[in-house]
N, C-alpha and C positions, 0 to 999 in steps of 0.2 A: 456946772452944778454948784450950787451953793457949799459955801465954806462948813458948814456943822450941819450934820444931821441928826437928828433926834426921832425918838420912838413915836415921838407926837406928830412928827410931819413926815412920816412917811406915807399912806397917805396922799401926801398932796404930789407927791413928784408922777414925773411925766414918765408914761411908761419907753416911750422911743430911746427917751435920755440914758434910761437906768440900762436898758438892755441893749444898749448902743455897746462896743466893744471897748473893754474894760470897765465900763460903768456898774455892772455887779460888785466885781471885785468891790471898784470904791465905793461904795453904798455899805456894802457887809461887813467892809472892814471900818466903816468911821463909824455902824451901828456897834459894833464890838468895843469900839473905844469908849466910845460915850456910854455903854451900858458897866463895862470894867473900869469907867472910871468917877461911878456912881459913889455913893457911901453906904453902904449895905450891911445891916447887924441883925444875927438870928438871934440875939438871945436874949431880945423882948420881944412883946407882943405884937407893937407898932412898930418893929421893925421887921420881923417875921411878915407882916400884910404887905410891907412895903416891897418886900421881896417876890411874895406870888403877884402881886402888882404888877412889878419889873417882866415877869416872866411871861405873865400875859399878854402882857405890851408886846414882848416881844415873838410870839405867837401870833399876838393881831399883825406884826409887820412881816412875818414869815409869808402869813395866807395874804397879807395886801402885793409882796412883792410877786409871791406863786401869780395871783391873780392878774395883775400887771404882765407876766409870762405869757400866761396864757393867750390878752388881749392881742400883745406882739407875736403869738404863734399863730392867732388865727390871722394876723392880718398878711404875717408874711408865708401860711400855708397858700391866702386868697393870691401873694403877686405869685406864688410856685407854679398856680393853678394856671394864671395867666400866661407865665413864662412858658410855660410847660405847652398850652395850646401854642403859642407863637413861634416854638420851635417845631410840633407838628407842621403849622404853615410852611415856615420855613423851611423844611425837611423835603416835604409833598410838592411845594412848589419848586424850589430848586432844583430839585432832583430831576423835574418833568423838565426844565432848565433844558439841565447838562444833558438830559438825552435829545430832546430837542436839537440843540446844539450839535451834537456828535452824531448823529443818525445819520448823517450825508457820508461822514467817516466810517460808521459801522456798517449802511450801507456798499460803500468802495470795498472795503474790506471781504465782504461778503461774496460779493461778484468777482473780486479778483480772489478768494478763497477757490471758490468755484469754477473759473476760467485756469486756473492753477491744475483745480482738481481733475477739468476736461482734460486738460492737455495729456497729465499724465496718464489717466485712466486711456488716453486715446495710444500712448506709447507702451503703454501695461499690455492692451488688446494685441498691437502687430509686434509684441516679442512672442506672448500665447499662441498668434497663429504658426508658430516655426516648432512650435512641442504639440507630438502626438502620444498617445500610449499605446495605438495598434498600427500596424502594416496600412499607410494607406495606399488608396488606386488613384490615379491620375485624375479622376474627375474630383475627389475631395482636396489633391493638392493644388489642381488651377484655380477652385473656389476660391481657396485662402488666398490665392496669389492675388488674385483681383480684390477681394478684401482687405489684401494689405494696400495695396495702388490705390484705393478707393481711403482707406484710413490717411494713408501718407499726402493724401490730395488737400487736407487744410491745413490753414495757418497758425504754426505750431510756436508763433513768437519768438519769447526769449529760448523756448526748447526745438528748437527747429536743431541743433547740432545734435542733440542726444533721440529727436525725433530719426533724422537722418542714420544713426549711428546702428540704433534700433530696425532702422525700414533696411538698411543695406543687410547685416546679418540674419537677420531672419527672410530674404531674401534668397541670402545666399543657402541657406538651409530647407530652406521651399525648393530652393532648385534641387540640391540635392537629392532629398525628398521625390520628384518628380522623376528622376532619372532612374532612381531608384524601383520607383512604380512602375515607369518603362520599360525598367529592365527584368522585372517580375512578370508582366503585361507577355512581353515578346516572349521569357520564358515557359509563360503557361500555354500561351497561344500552338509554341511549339510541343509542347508535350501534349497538347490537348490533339493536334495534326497526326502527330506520330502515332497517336493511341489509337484516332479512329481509323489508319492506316493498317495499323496492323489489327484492327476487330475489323475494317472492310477483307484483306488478306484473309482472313481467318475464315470468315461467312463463305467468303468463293472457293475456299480449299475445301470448306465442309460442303457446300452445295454442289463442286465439282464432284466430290468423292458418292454425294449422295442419288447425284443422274447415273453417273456409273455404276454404282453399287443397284439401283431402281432397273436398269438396260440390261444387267446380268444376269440379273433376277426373269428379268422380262423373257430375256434370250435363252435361256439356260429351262423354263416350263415352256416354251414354243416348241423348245429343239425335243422335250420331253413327251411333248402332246403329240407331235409329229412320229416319232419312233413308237407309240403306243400305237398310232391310228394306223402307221404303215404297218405294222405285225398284227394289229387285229386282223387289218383287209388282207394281210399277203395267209393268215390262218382263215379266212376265209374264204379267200381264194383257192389254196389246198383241199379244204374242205368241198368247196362244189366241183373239184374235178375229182375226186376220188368216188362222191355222189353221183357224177357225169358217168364216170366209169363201170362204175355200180349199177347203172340204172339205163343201162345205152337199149336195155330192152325197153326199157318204158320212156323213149325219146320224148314222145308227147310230154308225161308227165312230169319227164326230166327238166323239158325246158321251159315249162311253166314254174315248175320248181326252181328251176333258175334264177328264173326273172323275178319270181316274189325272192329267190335267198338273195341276187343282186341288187332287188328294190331297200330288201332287211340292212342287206352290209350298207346301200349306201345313207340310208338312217341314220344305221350305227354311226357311219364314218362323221355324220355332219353333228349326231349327238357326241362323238367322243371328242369331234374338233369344238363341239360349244361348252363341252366341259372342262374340254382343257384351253380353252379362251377365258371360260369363267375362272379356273384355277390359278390362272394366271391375275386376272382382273385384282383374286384374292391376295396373292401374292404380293402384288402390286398394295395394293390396299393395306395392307397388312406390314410392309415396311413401311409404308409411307405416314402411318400410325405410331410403328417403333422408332420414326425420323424425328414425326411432331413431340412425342412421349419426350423424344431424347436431349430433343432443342426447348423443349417446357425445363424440363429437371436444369440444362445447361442455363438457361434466362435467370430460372427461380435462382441455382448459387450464384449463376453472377450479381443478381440483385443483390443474395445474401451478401457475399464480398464487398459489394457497394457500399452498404447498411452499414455493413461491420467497418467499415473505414472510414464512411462520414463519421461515424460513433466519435472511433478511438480516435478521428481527428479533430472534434468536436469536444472530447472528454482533456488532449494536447493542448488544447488550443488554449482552455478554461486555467490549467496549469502552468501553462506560459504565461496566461496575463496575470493571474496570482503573482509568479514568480517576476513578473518586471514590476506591479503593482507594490510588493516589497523591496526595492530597490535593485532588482538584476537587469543587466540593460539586455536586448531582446536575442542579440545572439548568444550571449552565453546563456539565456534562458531555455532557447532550443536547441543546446547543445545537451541542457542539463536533463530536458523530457524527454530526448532523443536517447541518451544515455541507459535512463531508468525505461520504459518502453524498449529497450534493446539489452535489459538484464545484466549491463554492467557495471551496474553500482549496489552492492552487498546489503539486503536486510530492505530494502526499499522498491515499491512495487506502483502503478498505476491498476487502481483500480476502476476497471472499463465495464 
C-alpha cells in the first residue's frame, strides 16, 4: 500500500488490499493523520468552509471505504456459497465413501450379531424346557426331552461348553420331572384300581343283598298265597261235608251240589292262587321300583359328591397356581390350600 494516504485518493485503492487483514486498520489510521495534521481555523469564514470541506471529504471516504466493504462482502459471501456447496459434495460423497467401505464390516457384524443371538436364544430355549409352573404327565415331559436333544443337535461354536452345561442340567431336571410324573402316573393308576374295586365290591354286595331281599319277598307271598288257598279249600271242604250231612236225604241233589261247590272251590283255588301269583308279581315289582328309586337317589349323590369335588378341586387347584404364580414353590402351596380347606388356619376360608 502506498506511503500517504489522503482524502482525495481514497477512492482509487483496491478494495482486496484495504480489506486484506490489517489493511483497515492502516488506511483509518494514516486517514486520521493526515486529516489531524491538517491546519484548520474556525474563526473565519474561509476557514470555517475549509472545515465542512474536510468533514465531507471525509464522509465521502467513510461511504467509499463502506462501499469497497461491501464489494469484498459480496465477493467473499459468493467463494462461502461456493465453499459451502463443495463441502455438501464433500459431505454426501464421502460419507456414501465410508459406508461403502465399511458395509462388508457392518455387514460381518451383523450376521455374527445374529449368529451370537441364535446361539443364545437356542441355549435360553433348553434351560426353559426344564421350568414348568404345573404338575406335568409324562407325555409333556418326553416332548421337551426330545426338544431339548433336537435343540442340543446344532452347532453351537464358541457356546458349545455353556450349550453342553445348559442341555446336561436341564436334562437332568427333565428326568426328574419324568419320574416324577411316573410316580404320580402309577399313583393315580393305583388309586383309580382300588376305587373301582371297591365301587365293583360294593355294586355286588348291593345286588347280592338285593336278589335276597327280591327271593324273600317272593318266598315269603308264595308261602302266604299257599296257607290262604289251603284254608279257603280245607273251609270249604268242611263246608261241603256238613252240607253232605245235611242233605244225605237229598243225595241226588247233594251230589250235584257237590260237584258244582267242588267245580266253585276249584275256581276259587286257581283265582286265589292267580291272585296271589299276581300279589306276588306286585310285590316283586314293587321292590324292585323301591331298588331302582334307591340306586337313582345313590348315582344322583354320587354324582353330587363327584361335582362337589371336581368343584373344590378345581376351585384348589386355581389357588395353588395363584400361590406358586406369587412365588410359593408347589409343595408348600398345597400344604397351604390343604391347610385352609381343612379349617386350620384362623380368619381365612376357600370360597367354593
Amino acid at each position: 500500500m502506498q506511503k500517504e494516504i489522503t482524502l482525495d485518493v481514497v477512492e482509487t485503492l483496491v478494495p482486496s488490499v484495504v480489506f486484506a487483514a490489517g489493511g483497515v486498520e492502516d488506511v483509518v489510521s494514516r486517514l486520521e493523520a493526515h486529516v489531524r495534521g491538517l491546519s484548520l481555523d474556525a474563526t473565519t469564514e474561509k476557514g470555517r468552509k475549509h472545515i465542512k470541506s474536510v468533514a465531507y471529504d471525509v464522509a465521502r471516504s467513510k461511504t467509499a471505504l463502506d462501499n469497497m466493504g461491501k464489494v469484498v462482502q459480496e465477493a467473499a459471501k459468493a467463494t462461502v456459497d461456493r465453499v459451502n456447496a463443495d463441502r455438501r459434495i464433500i459431505k454426501t460423497r464421502l460419507d456414501a465413501l465410508r459406508d461403502e467401505v465399511k458395509a462388508p464390516v457392518v455387514e460381518f457384524d451383523a450376521r455374527e450379531a445374529a449368529r451370537v443371538e441364535e446361539h443364545q436364544n437356542a441355549i435360553r430355549d433348553m434351560e426353559a424346557l426344564a421350568r414348568f409352573d404345573f404338575a406335568p404327565d409324562e407325555e409333556t415331559v418326553s416332548a421337551r426331552q426330545s426338544e431339548l436333544t433336537r435343540l442340543y443337535g446344532r452347532d453351537f461354536e464358541e457356546f458349545k461348553e455353556r450349550a453342553k452345561v445348559g442341555f446336561e442340567q436341564s436334562g437332568v431336571s427333565l428326568s426328574a420331572h419324568a419320574e416324577a410324573a411316573k410316580a404320580r402316573r402309577i399313583q393315580q393308576e393305583e388309586d383309580e384300581r382300588k376305587a373301582a374295586l371297591a365301587a365293583e365290591e360294593e355294586r355286588k354286595r348291593l345286588e347280592a343283598e338285593r336278589i335276597a331281599r327280591e327271593e324273600r319277598i317272593a318266598q315269603e307271598a308264595a308261602e302266604r298265597s299257599r296257607m290262604q288257598a289251603e284254608k279257603a279249600a280245607q273251609a270249604e271242604r268242611e263246608r261241603l261235608e256238613r252240607e253232605a250231612q245235611a242233605a244225605v236225604a237229598r243225595e241226588q241233589a247233594a251230589a250235584q251240589a257237590m260237584k258244582e261247590a267242588q267245580a266253585r272251590a276249584e275256581r276259587e283255588k286257581v283265582e286265589a292262587a292267580r291272585r296271589a301269583e299276581e300279589e306276588k308279581e306286585r310285590a316283586v315289582l314293587a321292590e324292585r321300583e323301591r331298588v331302582a328309586a334307591t340306586k337313582r337317589q345313590e348315582e344322583a349323590e354320587a354324582k353330587r359328591r363327584a361335582a362337589d369335588r371336581a368343584h373344590k378341586s378345581a376351585v384348589n387347584n386355581a389357588a395353588l397356581l395363584a400361590l406358586v404364580e406369587a412365588g410359593a414353590s408347589e409343595g408348600i402351596g398345597k400344604a397351604i390350600v390343604t391347610a385352609i380347606a381343612l379349617g386350620k388356619i384362623p380368619h381365612v376360608s376357600i370360597n367354593y
